[in-house]
N, C-alpha and C positions, 0 to 999 in steps of 0.2 A: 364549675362555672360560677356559681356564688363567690366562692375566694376568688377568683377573676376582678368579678365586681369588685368586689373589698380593696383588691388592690390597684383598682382603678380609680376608686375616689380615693384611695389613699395618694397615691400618684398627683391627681387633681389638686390637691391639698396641700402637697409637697411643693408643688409646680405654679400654684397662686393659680390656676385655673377655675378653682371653686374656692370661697373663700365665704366664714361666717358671716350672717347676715342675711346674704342673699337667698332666695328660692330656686330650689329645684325639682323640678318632674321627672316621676318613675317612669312615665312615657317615656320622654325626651332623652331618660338618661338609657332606656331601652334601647332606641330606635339609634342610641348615635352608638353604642354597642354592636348593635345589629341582629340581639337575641332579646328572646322573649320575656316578659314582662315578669313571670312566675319566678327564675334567680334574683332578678333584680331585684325585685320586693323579700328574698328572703335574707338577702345581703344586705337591705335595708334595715331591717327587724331586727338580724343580728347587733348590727352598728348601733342601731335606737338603744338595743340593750344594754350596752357595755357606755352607753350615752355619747354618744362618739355625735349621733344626729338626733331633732324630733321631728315629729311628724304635725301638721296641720289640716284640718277636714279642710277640702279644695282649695286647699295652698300647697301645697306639698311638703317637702322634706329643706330641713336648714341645719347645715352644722353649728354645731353647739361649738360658743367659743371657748380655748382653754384658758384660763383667769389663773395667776397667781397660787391663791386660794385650793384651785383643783389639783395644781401640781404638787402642793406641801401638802393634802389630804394623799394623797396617789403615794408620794415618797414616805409619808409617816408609816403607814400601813404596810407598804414593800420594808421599812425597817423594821415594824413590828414581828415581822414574817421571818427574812430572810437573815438577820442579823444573829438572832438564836440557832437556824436552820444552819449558820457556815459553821457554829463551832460544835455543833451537835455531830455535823457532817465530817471534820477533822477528825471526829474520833470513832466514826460509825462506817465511814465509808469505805468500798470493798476494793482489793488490788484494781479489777475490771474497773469500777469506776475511776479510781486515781487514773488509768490509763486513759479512759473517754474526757477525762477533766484536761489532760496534754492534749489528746490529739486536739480538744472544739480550741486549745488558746493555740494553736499550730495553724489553726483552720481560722481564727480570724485574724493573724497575722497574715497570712496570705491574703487574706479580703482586703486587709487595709492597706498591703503592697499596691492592688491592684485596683485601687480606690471603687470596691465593687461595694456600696451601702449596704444592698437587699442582704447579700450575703452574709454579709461581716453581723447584721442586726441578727439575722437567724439566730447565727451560731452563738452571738454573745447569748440571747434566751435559751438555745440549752444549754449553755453554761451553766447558768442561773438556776436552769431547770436540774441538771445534774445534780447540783449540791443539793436542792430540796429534796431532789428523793430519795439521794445517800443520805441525809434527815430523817426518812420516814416523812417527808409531810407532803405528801400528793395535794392531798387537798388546798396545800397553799401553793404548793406548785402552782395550780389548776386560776388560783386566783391570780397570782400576780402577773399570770401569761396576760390575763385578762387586762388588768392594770397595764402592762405593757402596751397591748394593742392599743388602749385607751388613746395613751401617750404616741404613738406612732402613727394611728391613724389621722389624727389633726396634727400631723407635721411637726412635732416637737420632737426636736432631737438637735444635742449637743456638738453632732459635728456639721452644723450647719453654719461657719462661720466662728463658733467661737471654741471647738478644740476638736483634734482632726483626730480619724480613725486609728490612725498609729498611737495615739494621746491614751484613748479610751482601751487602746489594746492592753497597752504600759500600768494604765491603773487596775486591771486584774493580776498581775505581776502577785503581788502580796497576798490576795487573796488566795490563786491557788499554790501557791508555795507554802501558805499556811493548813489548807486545806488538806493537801497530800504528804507536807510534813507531818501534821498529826498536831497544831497548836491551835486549841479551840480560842485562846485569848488572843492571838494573832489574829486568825480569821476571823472573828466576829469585828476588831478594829477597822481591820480592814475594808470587808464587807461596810460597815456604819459609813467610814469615810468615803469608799468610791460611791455609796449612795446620797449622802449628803452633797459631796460635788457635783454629782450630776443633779441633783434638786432645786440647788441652788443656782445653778446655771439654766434651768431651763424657769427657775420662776422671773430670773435677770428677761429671758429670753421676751415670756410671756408679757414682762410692764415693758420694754420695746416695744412689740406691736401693735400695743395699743395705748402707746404716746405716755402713757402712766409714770408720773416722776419720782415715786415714790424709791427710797433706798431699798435695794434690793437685799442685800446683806441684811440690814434691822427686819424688814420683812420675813423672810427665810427663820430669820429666827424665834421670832413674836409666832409663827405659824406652827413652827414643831416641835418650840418648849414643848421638853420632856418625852419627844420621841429622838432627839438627835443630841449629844454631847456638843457641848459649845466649844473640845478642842477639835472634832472630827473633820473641820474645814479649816481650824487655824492653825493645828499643829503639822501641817502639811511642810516639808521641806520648800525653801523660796521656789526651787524652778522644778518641783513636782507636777507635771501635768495636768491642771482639773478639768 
C-alpha cells in the first residue's frame, strides 16, 4: 500500500495535479485514497527521504522543485557509478546475465511498441541494475535506484515531449552490445553518452518550467566539468537520438 501511495503522487506529479509549491495534507491525501493515514505517512517519509517532498509543523507536505542544479548533481554521480560499473561489467558479467541484459532491451522494446511508460521505466532500471551487479557494485546499484526514483518521482523524464520511448530504447543499443560483447572501452562511452543525453535534456527540461532562460547546453556543462567528457553529447552522429 505504501508504493501505491508512491505511485500516486508520482502519477499526481506527472499529471500537473500536484505541482511544487503548493500544500498538501496527509489527511486529505488519505481520505481521497480512501486508506488509512499510517501508509500514507510512510510513503511520505520515504519520498521526504530520497527529497522527492518536505514536511512542515501544521502546514503539511510540499514537493520539492527539481532545479537544474539537482539534475546535473543526480547525473554526475549516476556517471560516477555507472560509467566504471559498464566496463567492469563487459568483462565480469556471467552467460545468465548477458542473457537477462537481452531479454530487459526485448522487454522495453515491447513497452515502447505499446507506448506502456510504467513498464518500459521499470525495465530500463533493471537494466541499469543488471550491469551494476554484473560489476559487483550492489551498493551502487542500491543508490542510483534511489537517484532514479528521485528523478521519476517529480515527473522528470525525457520522453515527455522531447524524445519518445523508442528514442531511449535505441540509445541502449551500444551499451549492451558492448556490454555482452565483452568491450569495456565501448561500454563505458557509451554508458557516459546515453547518460549525459539524458542529463542534459532533462536540465533543458527543468529551466522550461520554470521560465529560466539560461542556455541550457553552457549550463550542463559548467555543472559536470569533470564528471562528463565534452565530446559525450557532441560526438554523437547528426540524427542519433538523444
Amino acid at each position: 500500500m505504501t508504493d501505491a501511495v508512491m505511485e500516486h503522487v508520482r502519477s499526481s506529479i506527472v499529471e500537473g495535479s500536484m505541482a511544487p509549491g503548493e500544500w498538501y495534507s496527509v489527511y486529505r491525501l488519505a481520505d481521497e485514497l480512501a486508506i488509512s493515514r499510517s501508509p500514507v505517512r510512510d510513503a511520505l517519509l520515504r519520498l521526504e527521504e530520497i527529497g522527492v517532498i518536505r514536511f512542515a509543523k501544521n502546514r503539511g507536505f510540499q514537493l520539492v522543485p527539481t532545479t537544474p542544479e539537482d539534475v546535473a548533481q543526480i547525473f554526475s554521480i549516476r556517471s560516477a557509478l555507472e560509467v566504471p560499473a559498464a566496463g567492469r561489467a563487459s568483462l565480469s558479467r556471467t552467460p545468465e546475465q548477458a542473457d537477462q541484459i537481452a531479454a530487459l532491451r526485448t522487454a522495453m522494446d515491447t513497452a515502447a511498441a505499446e507506448t506502456d511508460e510504467k513498464v518500459f521505466f521499470e525495465r530500463d532500471q533493471d537494466l541499469h541494475a543488471v550491469i551494476l551487479t554484473a560489476a559487483g557494485m550492489n551498493r551502487a546499484r542500491e543508490m542510483v535506484n534511489k537517484l532514479r526514483v528521485s528523478t521519476r518521482m517529480l515527473g522528470a523524464s525525457t520522453s515527455h515531449g522531447l524524445r519518445t520511448l523508442e528514442d531511449i530504447s535505441r540509445e541502449h543499443e551500444p551499451i549492451i552490445t558492448a556490454v555482452v560483447g565483452g568491450d569495456p572501452h565501448a561500454a563505458r562511452d557509451a554508458m557516459e553518452r546515453h547518460l549525459a543525453a539524458t542529463g542534459s535534456l532533462l536540465v533543458q527540461q527543468a529551466l522550461n518550467r520554470s521560465g529560466d532562460e539560461r542556455d541550457a547546453a553552457l549550463l550542463w556543462s559548467q555543472l559536470t566539468d569533470g564528471y562528463f567528457e565534452e565530446t559525450s553529447i557532441a560526438s554523437a552522429p547528426p540524427n542519433d537520438p538523444i
